[in-house]
Legacy VTK file of the C-alpha trace (Angstrom):
# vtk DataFile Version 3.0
C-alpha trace
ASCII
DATASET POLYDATA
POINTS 152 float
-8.902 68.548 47.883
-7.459 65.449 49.266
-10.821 64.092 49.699
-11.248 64.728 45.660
-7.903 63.091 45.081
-8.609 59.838 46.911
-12.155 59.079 45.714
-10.107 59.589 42.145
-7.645 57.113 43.256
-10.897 54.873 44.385
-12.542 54.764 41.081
-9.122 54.555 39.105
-8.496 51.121 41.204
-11.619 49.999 40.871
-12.046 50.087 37.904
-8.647 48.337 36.890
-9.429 45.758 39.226
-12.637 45.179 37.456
-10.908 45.602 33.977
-8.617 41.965 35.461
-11.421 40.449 36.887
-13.425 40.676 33.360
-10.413 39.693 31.636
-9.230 36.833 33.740
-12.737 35.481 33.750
-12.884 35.610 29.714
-9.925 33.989 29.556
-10.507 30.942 31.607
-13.876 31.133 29.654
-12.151 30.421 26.826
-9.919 28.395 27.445
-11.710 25.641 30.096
-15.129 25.953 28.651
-15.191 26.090 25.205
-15.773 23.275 23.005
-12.296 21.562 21.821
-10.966 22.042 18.404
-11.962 19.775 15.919
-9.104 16.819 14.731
-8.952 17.544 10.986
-7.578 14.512 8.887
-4.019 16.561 8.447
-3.951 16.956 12.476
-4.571 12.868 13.497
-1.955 11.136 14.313
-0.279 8.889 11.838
-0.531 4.861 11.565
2.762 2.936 12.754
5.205 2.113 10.835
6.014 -1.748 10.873
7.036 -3.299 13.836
9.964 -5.964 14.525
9.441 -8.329 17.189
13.239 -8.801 18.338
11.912 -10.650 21.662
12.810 -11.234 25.127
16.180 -10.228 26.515
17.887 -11.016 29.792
20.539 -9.619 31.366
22.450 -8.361 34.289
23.230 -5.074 35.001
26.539 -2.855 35.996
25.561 -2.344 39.057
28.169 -3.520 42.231
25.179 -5.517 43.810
23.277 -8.015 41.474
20.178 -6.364 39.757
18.888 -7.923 36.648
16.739 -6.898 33.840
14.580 -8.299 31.919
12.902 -6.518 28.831
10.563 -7.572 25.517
11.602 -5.295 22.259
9.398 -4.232 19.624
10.608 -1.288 17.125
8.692 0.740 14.751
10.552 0.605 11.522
10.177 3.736 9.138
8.682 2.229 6.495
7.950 -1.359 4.255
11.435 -1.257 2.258
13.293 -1.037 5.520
11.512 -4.767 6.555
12.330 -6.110 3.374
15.839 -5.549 3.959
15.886 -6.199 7.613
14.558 -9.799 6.738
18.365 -11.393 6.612
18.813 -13.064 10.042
22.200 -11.461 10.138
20.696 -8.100 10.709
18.123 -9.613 13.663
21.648 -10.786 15.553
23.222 -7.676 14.761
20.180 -5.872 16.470
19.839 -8.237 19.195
23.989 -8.089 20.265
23.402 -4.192 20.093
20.520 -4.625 22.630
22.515 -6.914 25.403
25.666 -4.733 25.312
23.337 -1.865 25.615
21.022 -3.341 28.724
24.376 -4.319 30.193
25.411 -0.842 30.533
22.485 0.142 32.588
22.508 1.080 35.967
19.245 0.112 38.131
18.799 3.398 40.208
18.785 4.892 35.637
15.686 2.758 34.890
13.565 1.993 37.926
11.714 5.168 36.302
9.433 5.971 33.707
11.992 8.936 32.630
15.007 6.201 32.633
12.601 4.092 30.582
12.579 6.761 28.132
15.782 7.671 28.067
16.387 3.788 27.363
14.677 3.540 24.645
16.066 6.691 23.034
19.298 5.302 23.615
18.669 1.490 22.001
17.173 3.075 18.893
20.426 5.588 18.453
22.685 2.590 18.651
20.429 0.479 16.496
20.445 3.157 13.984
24.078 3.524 14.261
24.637 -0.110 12.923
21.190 -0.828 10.415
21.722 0.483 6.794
19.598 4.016 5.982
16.663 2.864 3.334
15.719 5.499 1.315
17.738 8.344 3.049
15.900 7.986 6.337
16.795 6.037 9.534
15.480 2.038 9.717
14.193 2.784 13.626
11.615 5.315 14.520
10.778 3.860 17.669
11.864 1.534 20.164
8.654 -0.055 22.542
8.942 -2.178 25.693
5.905 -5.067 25.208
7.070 -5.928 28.874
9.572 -4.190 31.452
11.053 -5.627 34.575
14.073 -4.670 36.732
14.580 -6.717 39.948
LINES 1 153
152 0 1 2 3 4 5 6 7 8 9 10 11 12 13 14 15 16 17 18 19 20 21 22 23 24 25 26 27 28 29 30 31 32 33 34 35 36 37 38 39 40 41 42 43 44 45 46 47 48 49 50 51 52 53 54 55 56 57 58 59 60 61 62 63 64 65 66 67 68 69 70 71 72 73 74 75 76 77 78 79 80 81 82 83 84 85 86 87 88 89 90 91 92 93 94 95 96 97 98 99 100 101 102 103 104 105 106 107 108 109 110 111 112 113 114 115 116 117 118 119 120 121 122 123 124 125 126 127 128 129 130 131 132 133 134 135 136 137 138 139 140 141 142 143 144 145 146 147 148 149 150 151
């Protein structure tokens, strides 16, 4: 009897085990051998928007020992009507004031990363949004890019 009941338990866990092992192995099957999907025209990514060179800024950082920064700006506006408008100087300085104050307030150990990069830029296009006029219901900034980065 407890001969029949462990060649049962043999042949139960076998075959589970082989019921994984088939499964696992269709799986990665699927998933690291098949072809990829196809990009359909509704699935590519979409062109830019224009960009705004706002150019090279300079500055020091709060930081107790001297650390200074030293970035080139680019942002991705949301659309053509939002350059049209931008195209008084007194927006650029506006834009460009926004940018020091906000460098200033960095802290070296924040950026020396690619995360604090990010985070960097996520806060420069909140504050720039905070101050440019909405154009057509939408923000003027969808991105903020670095063309060069330096921290020293």
């Amino acid at each position: 009897m407890a001969l029949v009941r462990r060649t049962i338990m043999t042949v139960v866990v076998g075959l589970l085990v082989l019921i994984v092992g088939i499964g696992g192995g269709l799986y990665a099957g699927l998933k690291y051998f098949s072809s990829p999907p196809e990009i359909t025209e509704e699935a590519q990514i979409p062109n830019p928007g224009p960009m705004l060179d706002l150019g090279q800024f300079t500055s020091t950082m709060a930081d107790p020992e001297i650390h200074v920064m030293r970035v080139k700006v680019t942002v991705e506006l949301s659309g053509p009507n939002v350059a049209t408008k931008l195209v008084d100087p007194g927006w650029t300085v506006m834009m460009k004031d926004e940018i020091l104050k906000t460098l200033k307030d960095q802290r070296y150990d924040n950026v020396r990363y690619a995360e604090g990069m990010e985070k960097l830029k996520q806060d420069l296009k909140a504050r720039l949004n905070a101050i440019l006029p909405r154009v057509d219901g939408s923000a003027a900034v969808n991105r903020v890019l670095f063309d060069e980065f330096m921290t020293q």
